[in-house]
C-alpha positions, 0 to 999 in steps of 0.5 A: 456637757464640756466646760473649759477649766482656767486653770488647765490654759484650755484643756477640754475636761469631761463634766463630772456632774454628766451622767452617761445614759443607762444604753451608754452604760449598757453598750459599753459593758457589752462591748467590754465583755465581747472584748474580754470575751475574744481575749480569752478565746485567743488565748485558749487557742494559742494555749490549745495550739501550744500544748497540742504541738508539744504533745505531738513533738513528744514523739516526733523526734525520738522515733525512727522514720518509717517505711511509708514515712521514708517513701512519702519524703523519698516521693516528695523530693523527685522531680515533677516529671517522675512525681507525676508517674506516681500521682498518676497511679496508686499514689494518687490517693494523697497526692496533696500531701506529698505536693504540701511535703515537697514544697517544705522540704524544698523550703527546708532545704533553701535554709540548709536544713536536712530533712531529719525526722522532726522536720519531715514530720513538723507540716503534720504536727502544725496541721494536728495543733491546727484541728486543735483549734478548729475543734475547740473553735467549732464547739465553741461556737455550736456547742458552748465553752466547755464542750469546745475546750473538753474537746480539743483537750480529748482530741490533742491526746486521742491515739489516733490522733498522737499515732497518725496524724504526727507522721509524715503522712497525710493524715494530718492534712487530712484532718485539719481540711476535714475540720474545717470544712466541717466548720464551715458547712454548719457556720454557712447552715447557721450563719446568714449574714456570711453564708456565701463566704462560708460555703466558699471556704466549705468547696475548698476545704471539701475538695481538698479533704479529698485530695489529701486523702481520696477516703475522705469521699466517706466524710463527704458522704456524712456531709451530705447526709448531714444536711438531708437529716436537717429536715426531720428537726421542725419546720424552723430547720426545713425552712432553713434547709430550703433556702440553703437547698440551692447553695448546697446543690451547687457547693456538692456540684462543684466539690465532685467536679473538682474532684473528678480527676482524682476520682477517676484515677482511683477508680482506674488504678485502683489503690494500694491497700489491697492487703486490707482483709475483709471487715467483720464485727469483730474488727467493729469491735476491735476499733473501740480501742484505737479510737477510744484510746483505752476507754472501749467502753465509753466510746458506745456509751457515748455514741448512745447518749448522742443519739439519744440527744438526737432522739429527743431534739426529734421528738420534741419537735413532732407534731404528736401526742402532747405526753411526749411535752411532758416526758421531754421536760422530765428527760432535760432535768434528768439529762441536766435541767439546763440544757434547753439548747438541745431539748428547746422545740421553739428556740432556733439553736444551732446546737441540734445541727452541731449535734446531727454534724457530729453523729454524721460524722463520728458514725457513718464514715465509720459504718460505710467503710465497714458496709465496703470491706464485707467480703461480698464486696471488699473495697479495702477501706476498712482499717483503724488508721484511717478513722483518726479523721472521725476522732474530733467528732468523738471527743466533741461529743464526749464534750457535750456529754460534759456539757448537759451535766447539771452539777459543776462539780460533776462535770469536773470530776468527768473532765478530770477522768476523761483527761486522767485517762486521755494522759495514760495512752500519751506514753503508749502512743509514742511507743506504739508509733515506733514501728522500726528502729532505722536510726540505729542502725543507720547511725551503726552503718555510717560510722563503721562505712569505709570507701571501697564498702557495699550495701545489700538490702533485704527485702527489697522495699521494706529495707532499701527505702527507709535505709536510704532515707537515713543516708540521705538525711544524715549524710556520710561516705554511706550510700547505696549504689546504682547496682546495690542488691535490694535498692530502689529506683525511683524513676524505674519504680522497681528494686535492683534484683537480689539473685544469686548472679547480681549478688555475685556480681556486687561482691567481686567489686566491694571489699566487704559487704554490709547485709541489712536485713529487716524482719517482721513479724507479720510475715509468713513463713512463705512470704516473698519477704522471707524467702528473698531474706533467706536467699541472701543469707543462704549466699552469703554464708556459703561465699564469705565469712561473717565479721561483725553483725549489729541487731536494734529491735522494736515490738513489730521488727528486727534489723540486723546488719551483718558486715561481710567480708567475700572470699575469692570464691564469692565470683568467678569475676576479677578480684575487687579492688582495695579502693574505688575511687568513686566512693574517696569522697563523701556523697552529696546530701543528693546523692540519691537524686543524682545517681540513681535518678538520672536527670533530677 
């Protein structure tokens, strides 16, 4: 009741003396727990994006861009006509990415910022931080708090993940459109109140997995095999799997349609992965390290403990032999004495599903690769950096592994070594990813440029590319020239030859030369690398004198750079001249694009 108060001129007070009901009381309290419930799950999103993108910056700025990482944005900045020539080939493999890199480095450039190393490779860091969520998010929702928040913290600092999906690559675009697609396949299996919006967002996710990264046809093979393993889970599921049956045909249709041009253009030109050797047992074994990231051993365990999870929702939900009541009670005390959501035949949980999704997922992406590199047929799918996608279903089973255990205490302690251990191999993904140290020896090279100077690079497309890169993104009077022994021509696809003859020629116009030369060691003595290296060298000691030479070093490379200065022997041409004119100014942050690419 309301009564009006003299004293407060008309003020409407509530009567103290009304008691709310006890459903009022009720509603409220859970509409004050939902509240504080979506309160905290925002806030551990934000931390979880927070954390994971300052993980990923740790090393983003620090090393040098790399080969692919140098070809990607070279790629990235052509026009659409010459992009186009490339889609259409070899590198229509993840051809989304480099549509998602020229679009922010176009971006980047409006603002006039240049594209160094942390902006070129902050698109994979937010894409990376974004599957962070996604992952927290997914287990969250399927398979409680605490296999949600262990998850995402495993998979923010799993090496793969830290040294491949925070290059300027596609694999970070890959994994945040793995995830969500993923999330929404098991939300529209789970959810029907919004399962038409669900399997919506699963077709754009699923197509575009497969145009960030053609291999991601593998995650969607797991995808379809997950929905056909949903019938061995009781008849609730079947039921469920029948009234989804028409939805998942038509999503599966429309997927493979969409994805048809890509599909195709891979199966005409083939990819450029061939030097992937075929896959043996040994290079199973050999991926526990990458993917568990110091912890081989654990990874099979939890595999084991997946499947037997599995096991037991199978079996507690067959029509056979009452022992097995019993038995299944003593494995669910044994496994935690709290986890009915797994072990539950008559409960309709969406756990069983989350936990079929993720063994799908973490396992047969893996195993297919696998069954295509055998050297019957070797497909060249087989690579370790390829399974980074697979890291999010790992971490969320170690999650559930945390999350069956009965003791607080204990899943503590397990939190705590598997984060103690996740920490240890940050610092060792950062360095791992330091492939080459091009900034180095760009910056050396710039500072000791002059007008009038050449640069030679050796090999070809190991050097020029990833040099050039610098020389853009940090501008100076350096700069390759249309002739340059070693340079890439984009719209030509092909390196300016580095024979004797072309050297010649380029000297007698340069007053000195500088030669890059990149060594690696995973070369061959008889290589094509190596004997292009050493022709060059071969030449230059004979026509001119060495004056200056510089070398940086990582684990895998070594680039040297040795500034020549030709004798008049060096060509039978005229004598070069003191100045070019063309070479008085410094070259555009364009450059390359003006001068090598006509027409961009």
């Amino acid at each position: 009741m309301m009564r009006a108060d003299n004293a407060t001129a008309g003020v409407i007070v509530l009567d103290p003396a009304t008691p709310q009901s006890e459903a009022e009381q009720a509603s409220n309290l859970r509409h004050t727990r939902l509240a504080a419930r979506r309160r905290s799950t925002i806030v551990i999103s934000l931390a979880i994006f927070a954390l994971s993108l300052g993980v990923g910056a740790y090393q983003a700025s620090t090393n040098s861009v790399w080969l692919d990482e140098a070809y990607a944005v070279g790629l990235s900045q052509l026009s659409w006509a010459t992009l186009w020539s490339y889609l259409w080939g070899i590198e229509a493999h993840m051809g989304f990415y480099y549509v998602v890199l020229r679009g922010w480095i176009w971006l980047m450039g409006l603002v006039g910022i240049a594209p160094t190393e942390f902006v070129v490779r902050l698109p994979s860091l937010l894409c990376i931080a974004l599957s962070a969520v996604i992952v927290y998010q997914f287990g969250r929702r399927f398979l409680g708090d605490i296999a949600g928040v262990v998850g995402a913290l495993l998979f923010l600092m799993n090496f793969l993940v830290l040294v491949q999906g925070n290059e300027a690559r596609e694999y970070g675009l890959q994994t945040l459109c793995v995830c969500l697609s993923w999330y929404a396949l098991v939300a529209a299996l789970t959810d029907d109140s919004a399962s038409r919006r669900w399997w919506i967002v699963y077709v754009v996710f699923g197509t575009l997995q497969i145009y960030a990264e053609v291999f991601s046809v593998l995650i969607f093979s797991a995808q379809v095999a997950t929905f056909l393993c949903l019938f061995a889970l009781g008849p609730a599921w079947r039921a469920r799997v029948r009234r989804s049956a028409v939805a998942m045909a038509i999503s599966v249709a429309v997927i493979l349609r969409l994805s048809t041009p890509i599909l195709y253009d891979a199966l005409l030109h083939g990819s450029g992965n061939g030097w992937i050797a075929p896959a043996h047992l040994s290079d199973l074994a050999a991926l526990l390290n990458p993917l568990g990231g110091g912890m081989e051993l654990f990874v099979p365990l939890l595999l084991a403990i997946g499947l037997l999870e599995l096991t037991v929702v199978l079996l507690a939900r067959a029509p056979f032999s009452d022992w097995w009541t019993g038995a299944s009670t003593r494995l669910n005390q044994l496994l935690g004495g709290h986890a009915p959501t797994l072990l539950d035949a008559n409960r309709s949980s969406d756990v069983p599903l989350a936990v079929v999704a993720l063994i799908c997922w973490f396992a047969l992406p893996i195993l297919l690769a696998f069954a295509f590199t055998q050297p019957a047929l070797n497909l060249h799918l087989f690579n370790y950096q390829y399974f980074a996608i697979c890291a999010p279903a790992y971490c969320l089973l170690a999650g559930v592994c945390v999350g069956v255990t009965r003791w607080r205490f204990a899943q503590v302690i397990l939190v705590v070594i598997l984060i103690a251990f996740s920490l240890r191999v940050v610092p060792t993904a950062r360095d791992s990813a330091n492939y080459d140290a091009w900034r180095a020896s760009a910056m050396w090279l710039e500072q000791r440029y002059a007008p009038g100077d050449g640069i030679v690079c050796v090999p070809d497309t190991w050097c020029a590319i990833p040099m050039d890169y610098y020389l853009v993104a940090y501008p100076s009077q350096a700069h390759f020239d249309s002739d340059s022994p070693g340079a890439w021509n984009w719209q030509q696809q092909a390196s300016a030859p580095t024979s004797p003859e072309a050297l010649a020629s380029y000297a007698a116009e340069h007053d000195r030369i500088f030669v890059v030369s990149y060594d690696r060691g995973e070369f061959g003595a008889a290589s094509l690398q190596d004997q292009q290296l050493a022709g060059v060298k071969a030449w230059f000691s004979a026509n001119s004198w060495q004056a200056t030479s510089f070398t940086s070093s990582t684990y895998l490379s070594t680039i040297t750079i040795t500034m020549y200065i030709p004798t008049p022997t060096a060509s039978a041409l005229p004598p070069a001249p003191t100045a070019r004119s063309a070479s008085a100014t410094p070259p555009s942050a364009n450059w390359r694009r003006e001068s090598r690419v006509p027409g961009l």
